[in-house]
N, C-alpha and C positions, 0 to 999 in steps of 0.2 A: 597764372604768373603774377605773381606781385608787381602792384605799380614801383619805376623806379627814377630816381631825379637823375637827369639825363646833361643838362648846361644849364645855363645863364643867357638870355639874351641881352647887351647892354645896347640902346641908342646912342648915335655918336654924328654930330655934326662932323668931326673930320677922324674918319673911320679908321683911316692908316695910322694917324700920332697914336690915337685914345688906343689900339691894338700894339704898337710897339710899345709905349711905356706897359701895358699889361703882360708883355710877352718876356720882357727885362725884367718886371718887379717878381714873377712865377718861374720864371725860366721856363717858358712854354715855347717852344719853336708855333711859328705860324704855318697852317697848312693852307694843301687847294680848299677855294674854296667859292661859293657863288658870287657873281660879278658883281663888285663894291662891297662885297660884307668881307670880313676876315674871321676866320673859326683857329681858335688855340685850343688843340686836342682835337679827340675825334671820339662817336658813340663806343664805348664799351673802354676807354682811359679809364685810371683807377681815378682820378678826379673826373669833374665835370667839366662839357668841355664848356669854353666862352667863345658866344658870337656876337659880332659886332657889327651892326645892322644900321645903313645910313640910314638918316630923315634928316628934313630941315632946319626945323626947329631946337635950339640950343635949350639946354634943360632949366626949369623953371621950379621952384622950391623944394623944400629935402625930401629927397629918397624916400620911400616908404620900404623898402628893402633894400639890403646889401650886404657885400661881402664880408667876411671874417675871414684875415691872412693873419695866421701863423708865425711869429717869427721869433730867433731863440735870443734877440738881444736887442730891446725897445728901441734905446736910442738909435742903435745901426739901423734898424729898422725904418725910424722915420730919416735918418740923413740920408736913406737908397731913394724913398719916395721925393724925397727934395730934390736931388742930383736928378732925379729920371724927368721934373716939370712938373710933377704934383706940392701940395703944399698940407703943412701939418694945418687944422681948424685953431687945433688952442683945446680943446678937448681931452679933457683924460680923466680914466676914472682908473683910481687903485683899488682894489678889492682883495680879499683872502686869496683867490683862487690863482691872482694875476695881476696885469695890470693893462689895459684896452686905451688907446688911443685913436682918435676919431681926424681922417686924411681924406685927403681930394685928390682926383685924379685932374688930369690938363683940361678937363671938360664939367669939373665939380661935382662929380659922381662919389659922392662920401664913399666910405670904406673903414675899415675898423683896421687897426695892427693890433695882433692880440701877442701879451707874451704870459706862457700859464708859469708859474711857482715850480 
């Protein structure tokens, strides 16, 4: 059987916000899930699912991976992540294929809005 990429675990000083705003910007309902973590999706969803997994420690310089969200109209795009508590960086890159904008979630978890051509 082929290996296969199954979620995302993200760390989250306050588990419940950092999982609603992600649950609002994907339209993922939150499911059951282990005591203080929240999971959006479940194994075998056509995306992967996201878990949100407390610790104490609030997060401490940039990401070394993350998300790429989809979206089919940039600026709607970044004005949802604004309305939900997250904030645009000031980052954008235009290119041939699209144009990629670089976003933080309530807990400064960068993330990309991509919109393709």
């Amino acid at each position: 059987m082929p290996n296969r990429w199954a979620g995302v675990t993200i760390d989250c000083v306050d588990v419940e916000r950092v999982a609603d705003f992600w649950s609002a910007l994907l339209d993922r309902p939150r499911l059951p899930s282990r005591p203080g973590w929240v999971y959006l999706g479940q194994p075998g969803d056509p995306q992967p699912r996201l878990n949100f997994q407390p610790v104490t420690e609030p997060k401490h310089g940039k990401a070394r991976l993350h998300l790429d969200v989809v979206v089919d109209d940039i600026d709607q795009g970044i004005a949802q992540v604004i309305a939900l508590g997250g904030r645009f960086t000031g980052e954008r890159h235009d290119f041939d294929e699209g144009v990629v904008v670089v976003m933080a979630d309530l807990e400064e978890h960068e993330f990309c809005l991509v919109q393709y051509c």
